[in-house]
PDB file with one MODEL, atoms N, CA, C and O in Angstrom:
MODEL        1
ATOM      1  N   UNK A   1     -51.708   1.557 -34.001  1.00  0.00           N
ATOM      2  CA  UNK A   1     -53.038   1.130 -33.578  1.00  0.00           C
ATOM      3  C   UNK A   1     -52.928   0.104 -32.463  1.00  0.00           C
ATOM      4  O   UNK A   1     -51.951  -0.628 -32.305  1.00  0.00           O
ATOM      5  N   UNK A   2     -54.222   0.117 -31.563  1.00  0.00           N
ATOM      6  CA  UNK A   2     -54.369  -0.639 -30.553  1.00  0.00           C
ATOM      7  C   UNK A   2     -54.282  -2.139 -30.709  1.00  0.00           C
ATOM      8  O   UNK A   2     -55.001  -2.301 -31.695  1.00  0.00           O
ATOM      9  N   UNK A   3     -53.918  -3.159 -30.408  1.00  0.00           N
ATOM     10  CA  UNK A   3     -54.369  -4.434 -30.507  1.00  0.00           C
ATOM     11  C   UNK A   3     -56.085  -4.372 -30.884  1.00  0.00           C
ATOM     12  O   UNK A   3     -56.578  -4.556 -31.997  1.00  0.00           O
ATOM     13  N   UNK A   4     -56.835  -4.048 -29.566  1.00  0.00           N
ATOM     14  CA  UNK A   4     -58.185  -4.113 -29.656  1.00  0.00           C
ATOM     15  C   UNK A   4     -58.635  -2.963 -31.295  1.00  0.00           C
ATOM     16  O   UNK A   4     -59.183  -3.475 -32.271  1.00  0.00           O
ATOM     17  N   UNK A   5     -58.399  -2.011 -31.266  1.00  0.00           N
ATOM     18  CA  UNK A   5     -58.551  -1.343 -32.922  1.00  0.00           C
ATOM     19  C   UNK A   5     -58.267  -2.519 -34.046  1.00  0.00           C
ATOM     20  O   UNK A   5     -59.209  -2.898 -34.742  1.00  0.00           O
ATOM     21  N   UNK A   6     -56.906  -3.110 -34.217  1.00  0.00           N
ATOM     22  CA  UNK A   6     -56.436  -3.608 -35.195  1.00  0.00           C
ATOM     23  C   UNK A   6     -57.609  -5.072 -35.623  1.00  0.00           C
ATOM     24  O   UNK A   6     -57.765  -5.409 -36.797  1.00  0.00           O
ATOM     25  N   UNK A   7     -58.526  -5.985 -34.136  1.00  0.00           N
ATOM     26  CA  UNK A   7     -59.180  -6.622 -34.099  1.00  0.00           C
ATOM     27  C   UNK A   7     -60.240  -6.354 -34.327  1.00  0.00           C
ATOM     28  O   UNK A   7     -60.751  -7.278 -34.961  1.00  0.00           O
ATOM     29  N   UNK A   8     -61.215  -5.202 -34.085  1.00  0.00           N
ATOM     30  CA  UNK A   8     -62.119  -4.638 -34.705  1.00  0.00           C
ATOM     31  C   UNK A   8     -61.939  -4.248 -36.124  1.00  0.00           C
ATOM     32  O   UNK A   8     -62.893  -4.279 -36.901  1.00  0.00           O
ATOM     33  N   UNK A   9     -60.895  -3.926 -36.447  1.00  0.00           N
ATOM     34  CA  UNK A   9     -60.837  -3.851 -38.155  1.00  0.00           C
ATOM     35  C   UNK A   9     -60.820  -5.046 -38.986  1.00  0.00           C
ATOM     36  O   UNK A   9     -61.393  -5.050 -40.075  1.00  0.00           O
ATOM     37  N   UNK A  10     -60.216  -6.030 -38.549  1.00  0.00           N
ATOM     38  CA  UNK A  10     -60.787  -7.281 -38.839  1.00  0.00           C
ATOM     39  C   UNK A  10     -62.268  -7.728 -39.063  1.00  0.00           C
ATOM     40  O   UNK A  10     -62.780  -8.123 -40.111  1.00  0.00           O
ATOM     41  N   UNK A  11     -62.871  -7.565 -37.753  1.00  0.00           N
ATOM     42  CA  UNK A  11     -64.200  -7.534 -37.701  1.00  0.00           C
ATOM     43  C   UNK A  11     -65.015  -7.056 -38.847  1.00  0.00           C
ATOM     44  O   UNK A  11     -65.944  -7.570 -39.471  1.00  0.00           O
ATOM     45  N   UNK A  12     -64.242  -5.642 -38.964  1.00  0.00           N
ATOM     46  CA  UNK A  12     -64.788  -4.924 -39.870  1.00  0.00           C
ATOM     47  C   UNK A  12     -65.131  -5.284 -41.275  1.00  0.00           C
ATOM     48  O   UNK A  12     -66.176  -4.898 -41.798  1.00  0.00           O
ATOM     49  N   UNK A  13     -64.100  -6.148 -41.987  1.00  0.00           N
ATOM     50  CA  UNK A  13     -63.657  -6.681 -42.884  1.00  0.00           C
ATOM     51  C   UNK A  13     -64.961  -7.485 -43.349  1.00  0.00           C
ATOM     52  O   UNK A  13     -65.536  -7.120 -44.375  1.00  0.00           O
ATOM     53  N   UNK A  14     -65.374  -8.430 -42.707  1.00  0.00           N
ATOM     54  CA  UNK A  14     -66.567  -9.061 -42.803  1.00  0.00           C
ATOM     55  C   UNK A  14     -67.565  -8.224 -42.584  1.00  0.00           C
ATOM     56  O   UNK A  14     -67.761  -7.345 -41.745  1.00  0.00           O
ATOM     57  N   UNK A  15     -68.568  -8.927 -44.081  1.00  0.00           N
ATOM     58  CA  UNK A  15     -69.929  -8.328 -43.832  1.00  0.00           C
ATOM     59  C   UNK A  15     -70.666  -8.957 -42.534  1.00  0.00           C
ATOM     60  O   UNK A  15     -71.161  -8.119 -41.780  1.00  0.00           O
ATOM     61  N   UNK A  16     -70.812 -10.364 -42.160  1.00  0.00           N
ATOM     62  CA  UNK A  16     -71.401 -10.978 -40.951  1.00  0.00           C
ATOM     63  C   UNK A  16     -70.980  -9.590 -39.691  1.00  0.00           C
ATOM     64  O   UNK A  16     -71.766  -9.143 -38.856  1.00  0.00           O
ATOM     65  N   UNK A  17     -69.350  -9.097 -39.935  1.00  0.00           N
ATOM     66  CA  UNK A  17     -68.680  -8.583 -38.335  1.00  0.00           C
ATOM     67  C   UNK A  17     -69.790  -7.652 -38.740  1.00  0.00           C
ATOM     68  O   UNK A  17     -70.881  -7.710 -38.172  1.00  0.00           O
ATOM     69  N   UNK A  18     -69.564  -6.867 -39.626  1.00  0.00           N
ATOM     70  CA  UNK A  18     -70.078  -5.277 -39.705  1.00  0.00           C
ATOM     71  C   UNK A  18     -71.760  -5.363 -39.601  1.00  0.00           C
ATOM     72  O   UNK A  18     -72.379  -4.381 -39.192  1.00  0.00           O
ATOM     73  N   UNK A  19     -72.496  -6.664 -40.016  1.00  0.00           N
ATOM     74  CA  UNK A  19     -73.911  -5.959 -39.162  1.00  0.00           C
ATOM     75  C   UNK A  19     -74.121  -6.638 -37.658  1.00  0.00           C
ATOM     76  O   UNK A  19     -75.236  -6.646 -37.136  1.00  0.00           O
ATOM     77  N   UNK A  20     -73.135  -7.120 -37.109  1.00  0.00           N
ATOM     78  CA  UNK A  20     -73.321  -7.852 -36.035  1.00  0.00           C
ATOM     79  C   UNK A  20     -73.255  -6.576 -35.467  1.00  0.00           C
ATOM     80  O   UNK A  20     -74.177  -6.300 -34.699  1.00  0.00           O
ATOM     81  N   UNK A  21     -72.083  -5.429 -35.722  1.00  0.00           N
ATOM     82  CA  UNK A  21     -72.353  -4.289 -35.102  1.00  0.00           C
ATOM     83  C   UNK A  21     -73.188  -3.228 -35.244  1.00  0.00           C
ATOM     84  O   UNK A  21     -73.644  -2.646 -34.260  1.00  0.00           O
ATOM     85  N   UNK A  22     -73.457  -2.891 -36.437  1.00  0.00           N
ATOM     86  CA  UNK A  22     -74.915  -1.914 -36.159  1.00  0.00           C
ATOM     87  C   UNK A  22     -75.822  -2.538 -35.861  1.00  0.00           C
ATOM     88  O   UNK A  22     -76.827  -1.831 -35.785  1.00  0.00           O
ATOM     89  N   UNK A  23     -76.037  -3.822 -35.583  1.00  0.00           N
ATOM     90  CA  UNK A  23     -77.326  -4.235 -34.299  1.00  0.00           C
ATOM     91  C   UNK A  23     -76.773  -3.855 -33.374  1.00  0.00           C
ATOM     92  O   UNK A  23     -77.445  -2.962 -32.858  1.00  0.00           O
ATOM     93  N   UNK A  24     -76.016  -4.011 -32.926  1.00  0.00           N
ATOM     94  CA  UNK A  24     -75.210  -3.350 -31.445  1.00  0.00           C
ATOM     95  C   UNK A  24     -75.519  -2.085 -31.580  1.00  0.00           C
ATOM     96  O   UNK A  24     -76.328  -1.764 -30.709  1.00  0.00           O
ATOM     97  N   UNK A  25     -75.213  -1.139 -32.343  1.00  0.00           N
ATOM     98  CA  UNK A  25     -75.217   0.256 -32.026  1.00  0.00           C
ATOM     99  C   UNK A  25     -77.036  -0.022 -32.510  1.00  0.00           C
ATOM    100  O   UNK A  25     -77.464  -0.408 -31.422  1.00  0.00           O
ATOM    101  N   UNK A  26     -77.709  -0.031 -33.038  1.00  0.00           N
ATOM    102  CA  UNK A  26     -78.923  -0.027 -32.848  1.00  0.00           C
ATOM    103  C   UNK A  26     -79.755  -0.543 -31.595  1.00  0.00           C
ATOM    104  O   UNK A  26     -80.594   0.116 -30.983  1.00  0.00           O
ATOM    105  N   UNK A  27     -79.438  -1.595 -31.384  1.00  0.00           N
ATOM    106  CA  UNK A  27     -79.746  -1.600 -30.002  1.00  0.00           C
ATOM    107  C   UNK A  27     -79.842  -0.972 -28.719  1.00  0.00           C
ATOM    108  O   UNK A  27     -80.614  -1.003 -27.761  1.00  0.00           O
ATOM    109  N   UNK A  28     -78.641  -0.314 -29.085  1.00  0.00           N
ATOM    110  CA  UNK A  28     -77.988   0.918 -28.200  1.00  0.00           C
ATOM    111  C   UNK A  28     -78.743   1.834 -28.100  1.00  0.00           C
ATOM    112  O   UNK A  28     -79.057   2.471 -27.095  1.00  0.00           O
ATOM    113  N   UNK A  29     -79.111   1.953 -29.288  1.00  0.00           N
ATOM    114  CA  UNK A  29     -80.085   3.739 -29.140  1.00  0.00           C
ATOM    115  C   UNK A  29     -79.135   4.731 -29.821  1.00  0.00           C
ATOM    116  O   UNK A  29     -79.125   5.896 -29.422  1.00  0.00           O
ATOM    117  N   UNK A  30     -78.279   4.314 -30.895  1.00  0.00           N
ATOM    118  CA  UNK A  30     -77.022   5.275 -31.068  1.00  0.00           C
ATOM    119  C   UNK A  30     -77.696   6.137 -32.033  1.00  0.00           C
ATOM    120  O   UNK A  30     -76.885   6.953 -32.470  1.00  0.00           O
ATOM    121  N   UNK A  31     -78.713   6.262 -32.475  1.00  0.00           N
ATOM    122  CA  UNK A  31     -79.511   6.748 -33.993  1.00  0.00           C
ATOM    123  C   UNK A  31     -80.642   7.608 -33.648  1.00  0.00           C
ATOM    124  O   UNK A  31     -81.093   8.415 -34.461  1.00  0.00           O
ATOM    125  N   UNK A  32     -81.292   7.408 -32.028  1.00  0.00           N
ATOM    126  CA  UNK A  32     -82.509   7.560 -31.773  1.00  0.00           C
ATOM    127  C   UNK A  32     -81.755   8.541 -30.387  1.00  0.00           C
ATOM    128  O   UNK A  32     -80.603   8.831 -30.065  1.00  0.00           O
ATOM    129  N   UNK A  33     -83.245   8.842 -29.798  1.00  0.00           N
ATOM    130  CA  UNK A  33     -83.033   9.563 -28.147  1.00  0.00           C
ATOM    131  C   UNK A  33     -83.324   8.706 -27.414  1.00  0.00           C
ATOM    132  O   UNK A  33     -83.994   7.679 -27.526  1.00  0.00           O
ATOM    133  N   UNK A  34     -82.517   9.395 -26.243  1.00  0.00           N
ATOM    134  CA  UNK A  34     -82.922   8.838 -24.722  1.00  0.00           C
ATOM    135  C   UNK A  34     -84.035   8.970 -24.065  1.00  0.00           C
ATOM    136  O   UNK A  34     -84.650   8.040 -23.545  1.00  0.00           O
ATOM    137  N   UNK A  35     -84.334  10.070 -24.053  1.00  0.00           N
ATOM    138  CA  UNK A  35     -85.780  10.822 -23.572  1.00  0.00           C
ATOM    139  C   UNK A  35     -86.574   9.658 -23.613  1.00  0.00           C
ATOM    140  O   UNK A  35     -86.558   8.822 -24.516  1.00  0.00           O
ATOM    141  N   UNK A  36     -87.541   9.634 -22.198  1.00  0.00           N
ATOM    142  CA  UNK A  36     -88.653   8.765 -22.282  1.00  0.00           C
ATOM    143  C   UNK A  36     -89.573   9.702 -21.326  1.00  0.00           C
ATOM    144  O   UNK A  36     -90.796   9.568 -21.353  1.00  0.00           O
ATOM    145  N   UNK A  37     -88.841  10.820 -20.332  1.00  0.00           N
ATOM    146  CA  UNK A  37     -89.968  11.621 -19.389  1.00  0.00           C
ATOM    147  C   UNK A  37     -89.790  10.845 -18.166  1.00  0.00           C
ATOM    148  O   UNK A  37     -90.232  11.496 -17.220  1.00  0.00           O
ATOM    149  N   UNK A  38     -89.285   9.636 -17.779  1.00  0.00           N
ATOM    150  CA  UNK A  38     -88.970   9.172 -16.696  1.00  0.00           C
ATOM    151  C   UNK A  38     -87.413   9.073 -16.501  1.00  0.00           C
ATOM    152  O   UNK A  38     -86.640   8.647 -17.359  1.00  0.00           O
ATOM    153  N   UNK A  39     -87.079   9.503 -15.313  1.00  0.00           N
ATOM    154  CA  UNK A  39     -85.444  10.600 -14.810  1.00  0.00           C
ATOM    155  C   UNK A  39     -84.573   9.380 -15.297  1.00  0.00           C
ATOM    156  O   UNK A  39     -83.633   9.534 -16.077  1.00  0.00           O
ATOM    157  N   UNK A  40     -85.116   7.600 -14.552  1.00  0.00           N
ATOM    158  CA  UNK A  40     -83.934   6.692 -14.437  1.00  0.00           C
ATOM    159  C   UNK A  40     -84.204   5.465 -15.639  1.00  0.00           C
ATOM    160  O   UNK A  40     -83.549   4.447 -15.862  1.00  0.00           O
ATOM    161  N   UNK A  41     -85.621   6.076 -16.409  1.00  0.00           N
ATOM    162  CA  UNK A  41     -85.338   5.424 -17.816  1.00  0.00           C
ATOM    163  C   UNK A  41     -84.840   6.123 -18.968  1.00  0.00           C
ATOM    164  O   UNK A  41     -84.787   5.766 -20.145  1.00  0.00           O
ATOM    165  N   UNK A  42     -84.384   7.493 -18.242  1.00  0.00           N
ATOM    166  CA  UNK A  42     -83.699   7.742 -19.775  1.00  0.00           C
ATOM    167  C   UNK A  42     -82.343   8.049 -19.371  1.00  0.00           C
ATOM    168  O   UNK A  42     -81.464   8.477 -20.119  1.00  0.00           O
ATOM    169  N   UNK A  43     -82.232   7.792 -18.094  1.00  0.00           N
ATOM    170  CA  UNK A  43     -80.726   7.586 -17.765  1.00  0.00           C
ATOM    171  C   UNK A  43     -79.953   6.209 -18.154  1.00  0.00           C
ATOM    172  O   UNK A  43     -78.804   5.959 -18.516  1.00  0.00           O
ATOM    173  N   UNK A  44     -81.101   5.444 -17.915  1.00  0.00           N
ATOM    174  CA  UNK A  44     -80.449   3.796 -18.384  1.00  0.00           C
ATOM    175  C   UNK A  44     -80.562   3.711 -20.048  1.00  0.00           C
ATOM    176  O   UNK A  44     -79.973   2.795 -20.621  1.00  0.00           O
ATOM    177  N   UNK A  45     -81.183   4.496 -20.658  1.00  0.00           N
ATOM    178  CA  UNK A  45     -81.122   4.524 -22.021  1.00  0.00           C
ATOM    179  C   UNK A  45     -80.199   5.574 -22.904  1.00  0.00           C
ATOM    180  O   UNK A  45     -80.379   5.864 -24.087  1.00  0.00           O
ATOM    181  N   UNK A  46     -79.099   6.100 -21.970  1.00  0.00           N
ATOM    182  CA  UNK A  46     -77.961   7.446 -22.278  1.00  0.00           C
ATOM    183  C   UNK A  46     -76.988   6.493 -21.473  1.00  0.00           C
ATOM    184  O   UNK A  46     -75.852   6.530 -21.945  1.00  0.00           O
ATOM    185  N   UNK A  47     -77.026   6.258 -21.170  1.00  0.00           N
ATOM    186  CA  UNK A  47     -75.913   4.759 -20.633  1.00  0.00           C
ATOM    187  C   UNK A  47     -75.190   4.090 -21.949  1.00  0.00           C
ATOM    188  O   UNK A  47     -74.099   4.020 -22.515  1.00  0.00           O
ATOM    189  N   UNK A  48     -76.831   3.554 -22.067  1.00  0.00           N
ATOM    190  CA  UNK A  48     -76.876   2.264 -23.599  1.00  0.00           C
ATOM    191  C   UNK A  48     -76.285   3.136 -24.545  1.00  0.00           C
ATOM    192  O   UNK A  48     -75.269   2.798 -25.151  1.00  0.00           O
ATOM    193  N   UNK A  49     -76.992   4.535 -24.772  1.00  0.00           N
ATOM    194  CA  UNK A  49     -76.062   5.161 -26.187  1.00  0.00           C
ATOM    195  C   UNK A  49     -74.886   5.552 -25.972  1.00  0.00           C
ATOM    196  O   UNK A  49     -74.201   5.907 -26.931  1.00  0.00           O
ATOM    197  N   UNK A  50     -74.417   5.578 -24.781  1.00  0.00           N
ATOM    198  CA  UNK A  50     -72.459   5.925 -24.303  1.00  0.00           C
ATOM    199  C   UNK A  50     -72.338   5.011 -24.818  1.00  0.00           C
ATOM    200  O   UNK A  50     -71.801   5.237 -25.903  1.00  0.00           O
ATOM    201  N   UNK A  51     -72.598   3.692 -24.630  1.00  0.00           N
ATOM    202  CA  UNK A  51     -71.424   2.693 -25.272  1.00  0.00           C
ATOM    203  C   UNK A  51     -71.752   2.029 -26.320  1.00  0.00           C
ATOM    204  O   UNK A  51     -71.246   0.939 -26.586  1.00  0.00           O
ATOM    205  N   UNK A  52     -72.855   2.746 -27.217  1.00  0.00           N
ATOM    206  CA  UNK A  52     -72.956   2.634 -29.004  1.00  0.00           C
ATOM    207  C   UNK A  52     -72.132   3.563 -29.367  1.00  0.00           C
ATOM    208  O   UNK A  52     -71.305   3.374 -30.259  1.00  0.00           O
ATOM    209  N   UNK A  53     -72.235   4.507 -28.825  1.00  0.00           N
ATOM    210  CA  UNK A  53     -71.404   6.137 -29.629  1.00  0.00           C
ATOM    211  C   UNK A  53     -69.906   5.636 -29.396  1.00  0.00           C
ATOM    212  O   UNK A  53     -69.134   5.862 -30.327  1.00  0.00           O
ATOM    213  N   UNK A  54     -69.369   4.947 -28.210  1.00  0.00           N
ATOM    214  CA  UNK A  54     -68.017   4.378 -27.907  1.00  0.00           C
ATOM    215  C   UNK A  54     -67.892   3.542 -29.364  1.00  0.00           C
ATOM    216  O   UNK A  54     -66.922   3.803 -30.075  1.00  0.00           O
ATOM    217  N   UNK A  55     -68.627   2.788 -29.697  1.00  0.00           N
ATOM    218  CA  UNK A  55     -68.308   1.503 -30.640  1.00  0.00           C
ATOM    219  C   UNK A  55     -68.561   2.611 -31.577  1.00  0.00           C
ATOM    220  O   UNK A  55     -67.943   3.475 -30.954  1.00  0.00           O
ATOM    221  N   UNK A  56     -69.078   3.311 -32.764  1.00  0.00           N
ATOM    222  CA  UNK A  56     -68.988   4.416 -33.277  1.00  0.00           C
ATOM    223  C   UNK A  56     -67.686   4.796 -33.440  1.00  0.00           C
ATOM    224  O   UNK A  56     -67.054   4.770 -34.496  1.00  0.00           O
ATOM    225  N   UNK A  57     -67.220   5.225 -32.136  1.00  0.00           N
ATOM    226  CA  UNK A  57     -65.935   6.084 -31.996  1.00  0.00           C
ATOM    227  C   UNK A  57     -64.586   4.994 -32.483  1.00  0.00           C
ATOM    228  O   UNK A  57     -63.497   5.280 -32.982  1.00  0.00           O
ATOM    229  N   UNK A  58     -65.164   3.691 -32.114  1.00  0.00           N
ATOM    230  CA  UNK A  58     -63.989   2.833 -32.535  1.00  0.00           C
ATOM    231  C   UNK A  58     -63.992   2.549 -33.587  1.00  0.00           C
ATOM    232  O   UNK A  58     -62.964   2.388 -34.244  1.00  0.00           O
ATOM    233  N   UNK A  59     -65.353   2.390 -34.093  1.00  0.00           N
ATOM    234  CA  UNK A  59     -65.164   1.530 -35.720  1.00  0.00           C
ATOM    235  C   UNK A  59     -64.416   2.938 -36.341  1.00  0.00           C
ATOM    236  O   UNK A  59     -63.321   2.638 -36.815  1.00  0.00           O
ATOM    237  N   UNK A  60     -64.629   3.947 -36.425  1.00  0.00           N
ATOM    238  CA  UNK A  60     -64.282   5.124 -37.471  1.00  0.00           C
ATOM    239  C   UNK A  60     -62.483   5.149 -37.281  1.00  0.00           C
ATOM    240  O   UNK A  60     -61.697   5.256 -38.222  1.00  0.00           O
ATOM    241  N   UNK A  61     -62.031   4.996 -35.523  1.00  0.00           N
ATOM    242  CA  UNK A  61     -60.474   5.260 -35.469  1.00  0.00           C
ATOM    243  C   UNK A  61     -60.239   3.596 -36.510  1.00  0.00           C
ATOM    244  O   UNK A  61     -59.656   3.679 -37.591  1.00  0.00           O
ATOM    245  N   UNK A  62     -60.692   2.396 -36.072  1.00  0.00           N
ATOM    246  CA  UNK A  62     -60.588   1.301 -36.668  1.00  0.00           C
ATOM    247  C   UNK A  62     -60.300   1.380 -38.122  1.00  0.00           C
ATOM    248  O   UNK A  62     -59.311   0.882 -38.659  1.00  0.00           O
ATOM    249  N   UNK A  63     -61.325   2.101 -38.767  1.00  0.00           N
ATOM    250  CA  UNK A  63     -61.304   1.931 -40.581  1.00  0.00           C
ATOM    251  C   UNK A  63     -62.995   2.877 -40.898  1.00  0.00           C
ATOM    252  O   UNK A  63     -64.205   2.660 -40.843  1.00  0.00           O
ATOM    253  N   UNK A  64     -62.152   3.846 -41.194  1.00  0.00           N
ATOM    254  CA  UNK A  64     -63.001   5.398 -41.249  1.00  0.00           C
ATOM    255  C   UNK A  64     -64.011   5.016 -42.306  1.00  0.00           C
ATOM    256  O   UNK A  64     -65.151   5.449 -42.140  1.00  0.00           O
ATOM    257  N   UNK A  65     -63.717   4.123 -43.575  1.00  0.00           N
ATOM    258  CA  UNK A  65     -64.983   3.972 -44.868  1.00  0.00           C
ATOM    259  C   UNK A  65     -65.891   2.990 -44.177  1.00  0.00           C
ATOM    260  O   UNK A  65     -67.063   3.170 -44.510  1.00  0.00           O
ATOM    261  N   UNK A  66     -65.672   1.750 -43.094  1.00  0.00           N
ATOM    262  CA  UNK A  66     -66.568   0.936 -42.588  1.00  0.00           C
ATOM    263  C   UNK A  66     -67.962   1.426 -42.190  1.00  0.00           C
ATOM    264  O   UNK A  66     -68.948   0.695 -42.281  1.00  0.00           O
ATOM    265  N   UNK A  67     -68.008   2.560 -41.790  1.00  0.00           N
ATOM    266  CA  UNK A  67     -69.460   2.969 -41.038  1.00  0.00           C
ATOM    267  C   UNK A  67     -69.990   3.035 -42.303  1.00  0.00           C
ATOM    268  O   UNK A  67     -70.595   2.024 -42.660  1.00  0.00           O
ATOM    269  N   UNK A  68     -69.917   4.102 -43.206  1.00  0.00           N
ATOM    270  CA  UNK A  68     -70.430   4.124 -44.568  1.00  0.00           C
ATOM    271  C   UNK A  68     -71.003   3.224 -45.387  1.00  0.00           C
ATOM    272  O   UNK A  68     -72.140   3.186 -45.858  1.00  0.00           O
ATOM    273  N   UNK A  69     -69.967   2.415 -45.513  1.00  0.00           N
ATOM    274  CA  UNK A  69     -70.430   1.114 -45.670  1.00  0.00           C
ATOM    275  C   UNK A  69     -71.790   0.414 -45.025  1.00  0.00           C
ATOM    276  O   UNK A  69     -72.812   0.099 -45.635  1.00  0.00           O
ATOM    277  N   UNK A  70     -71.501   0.264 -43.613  1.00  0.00           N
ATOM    278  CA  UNK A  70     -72.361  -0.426 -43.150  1.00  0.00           C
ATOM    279  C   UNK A  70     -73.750   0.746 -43.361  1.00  0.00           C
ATOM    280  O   UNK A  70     -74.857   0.335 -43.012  1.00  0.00           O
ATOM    281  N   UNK A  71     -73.673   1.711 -43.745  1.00  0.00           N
ATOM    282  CA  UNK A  71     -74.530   2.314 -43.964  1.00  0.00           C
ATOM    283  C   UNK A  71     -75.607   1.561 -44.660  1.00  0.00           C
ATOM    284  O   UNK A  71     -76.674   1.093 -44.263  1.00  0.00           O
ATOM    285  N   UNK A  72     -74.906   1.587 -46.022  1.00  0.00           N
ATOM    286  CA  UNK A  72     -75.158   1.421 -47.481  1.00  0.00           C
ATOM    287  C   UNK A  72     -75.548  -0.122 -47.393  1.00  0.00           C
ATOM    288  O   UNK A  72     -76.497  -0.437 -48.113  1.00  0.00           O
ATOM    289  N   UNK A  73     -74.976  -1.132 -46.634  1.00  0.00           N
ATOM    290  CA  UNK A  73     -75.587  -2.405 -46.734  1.00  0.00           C
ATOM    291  C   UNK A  73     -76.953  -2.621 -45.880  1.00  0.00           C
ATOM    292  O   UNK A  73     -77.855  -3.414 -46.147  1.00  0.00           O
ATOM    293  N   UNK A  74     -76.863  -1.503 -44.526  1.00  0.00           N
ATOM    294  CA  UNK A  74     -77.826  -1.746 -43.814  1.00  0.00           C
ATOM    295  C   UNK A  74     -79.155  -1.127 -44.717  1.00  0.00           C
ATOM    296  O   UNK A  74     -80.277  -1.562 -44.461  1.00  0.00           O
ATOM    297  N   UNK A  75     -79.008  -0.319 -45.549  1.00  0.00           N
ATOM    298  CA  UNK A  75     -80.205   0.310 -46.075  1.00  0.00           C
ATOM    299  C   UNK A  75     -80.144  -0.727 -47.461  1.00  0.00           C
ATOM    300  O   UNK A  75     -80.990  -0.523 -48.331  1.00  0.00           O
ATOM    301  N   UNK A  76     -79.654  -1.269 -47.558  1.00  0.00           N
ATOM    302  CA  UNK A  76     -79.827  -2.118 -49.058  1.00  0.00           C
ATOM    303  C   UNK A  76     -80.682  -3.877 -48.204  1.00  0.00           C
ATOM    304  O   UNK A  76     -81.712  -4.537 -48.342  1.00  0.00           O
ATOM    305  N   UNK A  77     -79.592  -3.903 -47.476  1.00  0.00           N
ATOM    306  CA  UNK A  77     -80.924  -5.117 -46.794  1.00  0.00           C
ATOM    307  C   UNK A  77     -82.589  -5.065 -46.218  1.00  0.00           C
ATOM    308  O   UNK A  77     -83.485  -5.905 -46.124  1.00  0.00           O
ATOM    309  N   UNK A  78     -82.440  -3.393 -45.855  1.00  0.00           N
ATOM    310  CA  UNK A  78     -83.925  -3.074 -45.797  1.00  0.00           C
ATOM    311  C   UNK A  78     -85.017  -2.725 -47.173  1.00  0.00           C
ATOM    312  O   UNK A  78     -86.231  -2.563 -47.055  1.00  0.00           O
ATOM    313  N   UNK A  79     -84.361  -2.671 -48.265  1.00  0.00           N
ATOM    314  CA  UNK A  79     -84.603  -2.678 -49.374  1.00  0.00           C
ATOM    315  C   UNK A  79     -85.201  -3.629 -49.768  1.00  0.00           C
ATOM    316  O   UNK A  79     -86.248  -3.847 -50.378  1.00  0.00           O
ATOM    317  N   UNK A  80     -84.204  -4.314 -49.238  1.00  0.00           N
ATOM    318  CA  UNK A  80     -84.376  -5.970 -49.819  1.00  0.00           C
ATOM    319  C   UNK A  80     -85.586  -7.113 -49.355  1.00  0.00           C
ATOM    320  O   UNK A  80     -86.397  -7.847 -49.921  1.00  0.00           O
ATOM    321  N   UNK A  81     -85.107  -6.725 -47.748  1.00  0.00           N
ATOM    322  CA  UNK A  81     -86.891  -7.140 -47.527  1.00  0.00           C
ATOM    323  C   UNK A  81     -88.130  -6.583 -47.657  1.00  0.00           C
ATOM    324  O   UNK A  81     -89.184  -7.211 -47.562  1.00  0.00           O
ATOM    325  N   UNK A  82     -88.028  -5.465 -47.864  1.00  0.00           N
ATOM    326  CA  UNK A  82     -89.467  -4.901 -48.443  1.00  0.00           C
ATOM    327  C   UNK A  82     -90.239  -5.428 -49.955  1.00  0.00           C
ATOM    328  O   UNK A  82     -91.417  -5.706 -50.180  1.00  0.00           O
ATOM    329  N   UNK A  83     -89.007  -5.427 -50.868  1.00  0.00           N
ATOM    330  CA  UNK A  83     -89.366  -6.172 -51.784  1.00  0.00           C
ATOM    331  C   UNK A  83     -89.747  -7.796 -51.998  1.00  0.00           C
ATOM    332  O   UNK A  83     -90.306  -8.409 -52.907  1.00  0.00           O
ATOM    333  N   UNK A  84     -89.145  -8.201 -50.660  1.00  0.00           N
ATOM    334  CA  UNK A  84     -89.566  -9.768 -50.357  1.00  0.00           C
ATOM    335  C   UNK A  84     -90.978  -9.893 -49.947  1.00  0.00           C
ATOM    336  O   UNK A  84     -91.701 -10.827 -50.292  1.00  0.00           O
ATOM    337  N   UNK A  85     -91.359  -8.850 -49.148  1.00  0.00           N
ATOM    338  CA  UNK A  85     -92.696  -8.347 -48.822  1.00  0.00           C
ATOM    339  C   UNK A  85     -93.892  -8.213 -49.677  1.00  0.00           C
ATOM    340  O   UNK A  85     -95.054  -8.619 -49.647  1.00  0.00           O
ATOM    341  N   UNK A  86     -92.890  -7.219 -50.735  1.00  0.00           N
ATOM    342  CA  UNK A  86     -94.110  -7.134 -51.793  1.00  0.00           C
ATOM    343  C   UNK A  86     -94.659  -8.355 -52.752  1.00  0.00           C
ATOM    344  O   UNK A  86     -95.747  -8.681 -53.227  1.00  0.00           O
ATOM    345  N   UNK A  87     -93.403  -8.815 -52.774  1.00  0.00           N
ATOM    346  CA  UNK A  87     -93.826  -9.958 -53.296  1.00  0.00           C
ATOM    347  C   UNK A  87     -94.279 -11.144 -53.453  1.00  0.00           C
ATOM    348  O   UNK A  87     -94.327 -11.901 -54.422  1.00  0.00           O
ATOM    349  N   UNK A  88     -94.777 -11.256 -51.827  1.00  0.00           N
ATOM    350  CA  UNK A  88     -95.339 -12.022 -50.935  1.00  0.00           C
ATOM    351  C   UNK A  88     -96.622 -12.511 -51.731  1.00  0.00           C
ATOM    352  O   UNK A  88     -97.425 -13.277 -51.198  1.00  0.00           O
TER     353      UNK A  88
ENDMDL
END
């Protein structure tokens, strides 16, 4: 493994690393489309998802169960505030 791989698996390791990055890939647009109907806003928004799908491509060579994971925490924290919601 790469230096840069072996440091992202680190990353990985932590819950703080691992949603620092699916905001990154969410941000990105890695989940959603580009398409907006205008030529050079959905070119600048297929840009943004090249280099979510890149970070994608690394976390999985990095440590293949991490995405999963971050799956499972990202949908358990949305869980979590809904019920903070309700209970508002």
């Amino acid at each position: 493994m790469s230096d840069y791989i072996n440091q992202l698996n680190e990353v990985l390791q932590t819950k703080s690393g691992r949603r620092v990055l699916w905001s990154i890939m969410e941000q990105s647009n890695v989940f959603g489309i580009s398409y907006t109907g205008d030529v050079n806003s959905t070119l600048f928004n297929e840009g943004m998802r090249s280099t979510g799908n890149r970070l994608l491509v690394q976390i999985q060579q990095a440590n293949p169960d991490a995405f999963l994971l971050m799956q499972k925490e990202h949908l358990d924290q949305i869980k979590e505030e809904k019920l903070r919601k309700e209970n508002i």
